[in-house]
C-alpha positions in Angstrom: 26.6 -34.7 -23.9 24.3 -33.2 -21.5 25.1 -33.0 -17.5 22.8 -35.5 -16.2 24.6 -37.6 -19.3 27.8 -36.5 -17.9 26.9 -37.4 -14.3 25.6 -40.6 -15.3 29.0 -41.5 -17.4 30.4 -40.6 -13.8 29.0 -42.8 -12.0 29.5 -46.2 -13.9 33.2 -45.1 -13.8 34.0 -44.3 -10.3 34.2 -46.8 -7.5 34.5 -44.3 -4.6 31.5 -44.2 -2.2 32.1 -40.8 -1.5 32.0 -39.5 -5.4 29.0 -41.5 -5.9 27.7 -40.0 -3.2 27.9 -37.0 -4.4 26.9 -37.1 -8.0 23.6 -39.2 -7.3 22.9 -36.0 -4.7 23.7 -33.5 -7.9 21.7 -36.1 -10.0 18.9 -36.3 -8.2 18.6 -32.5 -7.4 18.9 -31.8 -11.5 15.8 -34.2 -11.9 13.9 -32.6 -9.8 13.6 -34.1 -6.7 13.2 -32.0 -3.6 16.2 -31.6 -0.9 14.3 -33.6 1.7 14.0 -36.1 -0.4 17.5 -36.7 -1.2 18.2 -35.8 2.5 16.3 -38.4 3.8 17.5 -41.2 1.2 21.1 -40.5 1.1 21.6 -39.5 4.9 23.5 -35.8 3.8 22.5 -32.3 4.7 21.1 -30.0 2.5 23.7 -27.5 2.2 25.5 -30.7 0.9 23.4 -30.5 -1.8 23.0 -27.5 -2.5 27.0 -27.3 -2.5 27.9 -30.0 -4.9 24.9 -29.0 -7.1 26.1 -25.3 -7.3 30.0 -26.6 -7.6 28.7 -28.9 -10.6 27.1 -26.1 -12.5 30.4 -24.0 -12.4 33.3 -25.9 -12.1 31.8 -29.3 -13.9 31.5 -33.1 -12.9 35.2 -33.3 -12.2 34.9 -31.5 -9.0 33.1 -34.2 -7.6 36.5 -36.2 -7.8 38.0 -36.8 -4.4 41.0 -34.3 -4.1 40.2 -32.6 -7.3 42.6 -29.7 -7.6 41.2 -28.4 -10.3 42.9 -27.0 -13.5 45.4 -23.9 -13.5 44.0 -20.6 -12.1 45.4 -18.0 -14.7 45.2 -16.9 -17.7 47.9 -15.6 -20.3 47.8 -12.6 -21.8 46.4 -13.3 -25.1 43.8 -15.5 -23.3 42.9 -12.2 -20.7 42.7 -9.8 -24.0 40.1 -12.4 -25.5 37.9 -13.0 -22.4 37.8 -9.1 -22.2 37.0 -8.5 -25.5 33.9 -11.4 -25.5 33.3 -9.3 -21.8 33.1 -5.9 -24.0 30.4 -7.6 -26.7 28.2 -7.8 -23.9 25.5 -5.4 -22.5 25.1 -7.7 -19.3 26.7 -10.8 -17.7 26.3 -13.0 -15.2 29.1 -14.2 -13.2 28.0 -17.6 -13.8 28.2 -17.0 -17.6 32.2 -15.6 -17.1 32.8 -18.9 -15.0 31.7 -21.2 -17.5 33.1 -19.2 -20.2 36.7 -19.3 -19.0 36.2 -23.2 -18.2 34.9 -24.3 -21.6 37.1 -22.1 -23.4 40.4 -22.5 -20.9 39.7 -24.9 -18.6 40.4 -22.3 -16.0 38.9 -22.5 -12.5 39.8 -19.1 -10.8 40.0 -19.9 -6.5 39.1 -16.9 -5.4 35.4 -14.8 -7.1 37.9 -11.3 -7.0 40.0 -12.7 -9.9 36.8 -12.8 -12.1 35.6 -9.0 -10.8 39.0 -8.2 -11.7 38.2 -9.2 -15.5 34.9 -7.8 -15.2 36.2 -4.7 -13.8 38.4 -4.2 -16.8 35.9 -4.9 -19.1 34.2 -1.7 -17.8 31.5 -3.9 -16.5 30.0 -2.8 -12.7 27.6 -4.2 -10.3 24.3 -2.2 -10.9 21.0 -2.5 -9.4 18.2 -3.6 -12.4 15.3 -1.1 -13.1 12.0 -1.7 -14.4 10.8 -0.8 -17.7 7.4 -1.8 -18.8 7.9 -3.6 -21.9 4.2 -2.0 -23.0 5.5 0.9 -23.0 5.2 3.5 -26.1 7.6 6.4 -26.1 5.9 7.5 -29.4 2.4 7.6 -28.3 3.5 9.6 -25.0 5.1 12.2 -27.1 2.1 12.3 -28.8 -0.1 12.4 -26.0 2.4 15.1 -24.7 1.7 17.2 -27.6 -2.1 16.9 -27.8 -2.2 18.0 -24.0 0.1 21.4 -24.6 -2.6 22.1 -27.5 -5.4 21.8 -25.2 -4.0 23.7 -22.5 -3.0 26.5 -25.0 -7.1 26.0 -26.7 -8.2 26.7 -22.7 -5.8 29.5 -22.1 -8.1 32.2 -21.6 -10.5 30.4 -19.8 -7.3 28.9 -17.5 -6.4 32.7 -16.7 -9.7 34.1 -16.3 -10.1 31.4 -13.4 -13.6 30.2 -15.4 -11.8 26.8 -16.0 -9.1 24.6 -13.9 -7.1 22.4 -15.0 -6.4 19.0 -12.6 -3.6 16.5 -12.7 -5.2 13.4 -11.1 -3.4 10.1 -9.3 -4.5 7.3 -6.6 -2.0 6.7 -3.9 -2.3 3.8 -1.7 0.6 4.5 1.5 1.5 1.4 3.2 2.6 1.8 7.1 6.1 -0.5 5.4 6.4 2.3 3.0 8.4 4.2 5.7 11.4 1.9 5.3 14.1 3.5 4.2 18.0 4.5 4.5 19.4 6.1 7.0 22.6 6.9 8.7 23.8 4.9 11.3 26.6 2.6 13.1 28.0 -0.2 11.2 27.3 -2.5 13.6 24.0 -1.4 14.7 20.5 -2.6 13.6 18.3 0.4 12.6 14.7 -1.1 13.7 11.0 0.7 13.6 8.5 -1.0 14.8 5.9 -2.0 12.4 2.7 -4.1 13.6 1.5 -4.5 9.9 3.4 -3.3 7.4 0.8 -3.8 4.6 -1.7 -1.7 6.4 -3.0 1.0 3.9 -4.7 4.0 3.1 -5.6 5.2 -0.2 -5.6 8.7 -1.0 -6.6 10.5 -4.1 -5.2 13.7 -5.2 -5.2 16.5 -7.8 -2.6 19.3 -8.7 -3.8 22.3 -9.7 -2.2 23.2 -13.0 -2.4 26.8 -12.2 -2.0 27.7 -9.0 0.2 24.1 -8.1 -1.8 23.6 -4.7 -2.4 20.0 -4.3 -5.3 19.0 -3.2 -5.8 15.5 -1.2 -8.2 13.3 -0.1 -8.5 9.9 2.1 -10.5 7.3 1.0 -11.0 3.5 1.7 -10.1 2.2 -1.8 -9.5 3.6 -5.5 -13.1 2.8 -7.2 -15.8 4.7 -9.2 -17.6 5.8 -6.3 -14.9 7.1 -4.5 -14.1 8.9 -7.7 -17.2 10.4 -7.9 -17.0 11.6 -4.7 -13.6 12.9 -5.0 -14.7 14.9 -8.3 -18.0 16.1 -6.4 -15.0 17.2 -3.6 -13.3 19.3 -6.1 -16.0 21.0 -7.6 -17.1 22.6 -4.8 -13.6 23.7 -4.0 -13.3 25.6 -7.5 -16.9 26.2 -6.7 -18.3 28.0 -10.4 -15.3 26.6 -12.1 -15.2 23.9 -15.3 -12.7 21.2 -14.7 -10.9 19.5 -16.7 -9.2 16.3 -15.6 -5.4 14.8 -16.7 -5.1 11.2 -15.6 -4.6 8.0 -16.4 -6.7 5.0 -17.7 -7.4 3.4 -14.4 -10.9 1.0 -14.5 -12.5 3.4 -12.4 -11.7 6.5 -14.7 -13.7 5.1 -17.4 -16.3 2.6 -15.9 -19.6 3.1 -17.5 -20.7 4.0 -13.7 -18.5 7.1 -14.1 -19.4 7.3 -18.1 -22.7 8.0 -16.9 -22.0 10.6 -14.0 -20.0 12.9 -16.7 -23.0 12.3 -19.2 -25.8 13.3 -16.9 -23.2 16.3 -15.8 -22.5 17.7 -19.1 -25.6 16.9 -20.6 -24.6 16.8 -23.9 -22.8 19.9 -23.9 -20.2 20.7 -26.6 -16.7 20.5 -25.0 -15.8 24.0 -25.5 -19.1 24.4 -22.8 -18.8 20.5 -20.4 -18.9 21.6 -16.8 -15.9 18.6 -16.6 -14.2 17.6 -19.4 -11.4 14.3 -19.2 -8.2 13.7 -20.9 -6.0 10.1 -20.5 -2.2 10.1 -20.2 -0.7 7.4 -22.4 -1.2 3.9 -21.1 2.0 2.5 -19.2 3.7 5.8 -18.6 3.1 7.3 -14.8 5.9 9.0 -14.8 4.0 11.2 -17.7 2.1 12.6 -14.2 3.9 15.2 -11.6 1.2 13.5 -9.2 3.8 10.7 -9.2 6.5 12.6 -7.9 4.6 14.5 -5.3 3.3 10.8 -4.1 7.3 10.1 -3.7 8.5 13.0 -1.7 5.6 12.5 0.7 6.7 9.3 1.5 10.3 10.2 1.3 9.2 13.1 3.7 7.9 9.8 6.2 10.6 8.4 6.1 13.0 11.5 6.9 11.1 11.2 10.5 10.3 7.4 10.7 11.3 7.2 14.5 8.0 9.5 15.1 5.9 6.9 13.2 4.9 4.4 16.1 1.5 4.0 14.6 -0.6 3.9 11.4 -2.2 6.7 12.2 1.2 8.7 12.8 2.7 7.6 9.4 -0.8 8.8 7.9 -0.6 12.5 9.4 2.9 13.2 8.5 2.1 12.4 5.2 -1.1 14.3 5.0 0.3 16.7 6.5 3.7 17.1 4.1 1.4 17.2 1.1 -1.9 18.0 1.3 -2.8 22.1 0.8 1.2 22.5 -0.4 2.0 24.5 -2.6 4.4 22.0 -5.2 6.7 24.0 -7.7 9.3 21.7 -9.2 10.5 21.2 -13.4 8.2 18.6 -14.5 4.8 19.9 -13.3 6.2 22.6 -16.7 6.3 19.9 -18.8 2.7 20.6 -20.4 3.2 24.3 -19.8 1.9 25.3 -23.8 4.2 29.0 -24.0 5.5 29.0 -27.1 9.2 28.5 -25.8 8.3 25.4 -24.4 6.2 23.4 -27.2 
């Protein structure tokens, strides 16, 4: 039997107005109907609802009985060692799924939510934030793109030393004005406010790490596009003025329109790659953290946020983070990650 079957069963067995009440609410609110709806029709608020709805869920249509008490609120040993062993099976729980658990299985209905983090506590189970994992991504393939980059660096060692060729780790930043949000120490019963007029006001910013000498080299820009790529390659050129580039980035639209396709042909002229004047090569797809860029992008913003109270404007939050990264000198373990010595491959 299925709870609206169970609610329904309810109802043509009670007599009280209150239970009735109560269960058409839950009902009504399971079939879909909105809370002003039910508000308006019944005459009851909506945390009512919203209470006899979430009490339903948990405890069952019994608790919409007038003076229900409820069942008892322990559980024996042998019950405990059972419930923490199903608890143990698991990789995650809700404590929804703990609640129903114990009440199907027991018919136990703990009063206070500490006696189920007690359980879930012993089960070795803690409260943890998620964290996001692209589902696209292939650990495989960025080994492999790992690999084929360390074998290009070593193929352009010479040149790399020689200062003929340099080597550029490319990412797009956009910086919000709410990006300076952050944590920060202060009294318990104090709000820590910075005033924000638009919080989605942005700048985009492109930049490029040298893989050699690990300057970092920024630029501001009105949006992430083929022409403003263009422009931003143009930029670097003629600050490694004589140089050949070659370009580590990822597979953004704008890194391989046919706009940009065209620039590098008309460039390299059909030059073999051993002779391009730019030559390009993608990270794999769905793996940023695969560029140090990334993590220069982060402390910038962490570095904003470290002095938030000086940011009472746009164009404050945009110098301190110009100025934290832009002409910096970055040395930190994962800008080694491609480095092609033989120790390291």
């Amino acid at each position: 039997m299925n709870l609206i079957d169970e609610l329904n069963d309810f109802l043509n067995k009670t007599r009280d107005a209150r239970e009735i009440k109560r269960a058409i609410a839950v009902k009504m609110r399971l079939l879909g109907k909105s809370s002003r709806e039910i508000e308006e029709l019944l005459g009851v608020s909506q945390s009512f609802i919203s209470n006899w709805k979430n009490r339903v869920l948990v405890e069952g249509v019994e608790c919409l009985i007038v003076n229900h008490k409820g069942s008892q609120g322990y559980l024996t040993s042998e019950q405990k060692e059972k419930t923490i062993n199903w608890l143990e099976k698991k990789e995650t729980v809700k404590l929804s799924e703990l609640q129903k658990y114990l009440r199907e299985e027991y018919n136990i209905i703990f009063q206070s939510a500490q006696s189920y983090y007690s359980l879930l506590k012993e089960a070795k189970m803690s409260w943890k934030k998620t964290q996001k994992y692209n589902p696209k991504k292939d650990d495989e393939l960025i080994e492999y793109k790992k690999k084929e980059i360390k074998e290009k660096l070593a193929y352009w060692q010479v040149e790399i030393e020689n200062g003929t060729l340099t080597v550029f780790m490319i990412d797009e930043c956009h910086l919000l004005w709410g990006d300076i949000i952050g944590y920060v120490w202060g009294r318990t019963n104090m709000r820590i406010e910075v005033p924000i007029k638009n919080e989605k006001e942005r700048q985009t910013y492109y930049g490029a790490l040298d893989y050699k000498t690990k300057e970092f080299i920024v630029k501001a820009y009105p949006a992430g596009n083929t022409e403003n790529t263009i422009n931003f390659i143009k930029y670097l050129q003629e600050k490694r003025a004589g140089n050949k580039l070659a370009l580590l980035w990822d597979g953004a639209t704008y890194h391989c329109s046919e706009q940009f396709r065209e620039f590098l042909s008309r460039l390299n002229d059909n030059l073999e790659e051993e002779n391009r004047l730019i030559n390009c090569i993608k990270f794999a797809p769905n793996g940023p953290e695969q560029n140090p860029v990334e993590d220069i992008w982060l402390k910038g913003k962490n570095f904003v946020r470290k002095y938030y109270y000086l940011c009472n404007s746009f164009k404050m939050v945009k110098w301190l983070f110009e100025f934290f990264i832009n002409g910096q000198i970055f040395d930190f373990p994962k800008i080694y990650e491609y480095d092609f010595s033989p120790q390291l491959i």
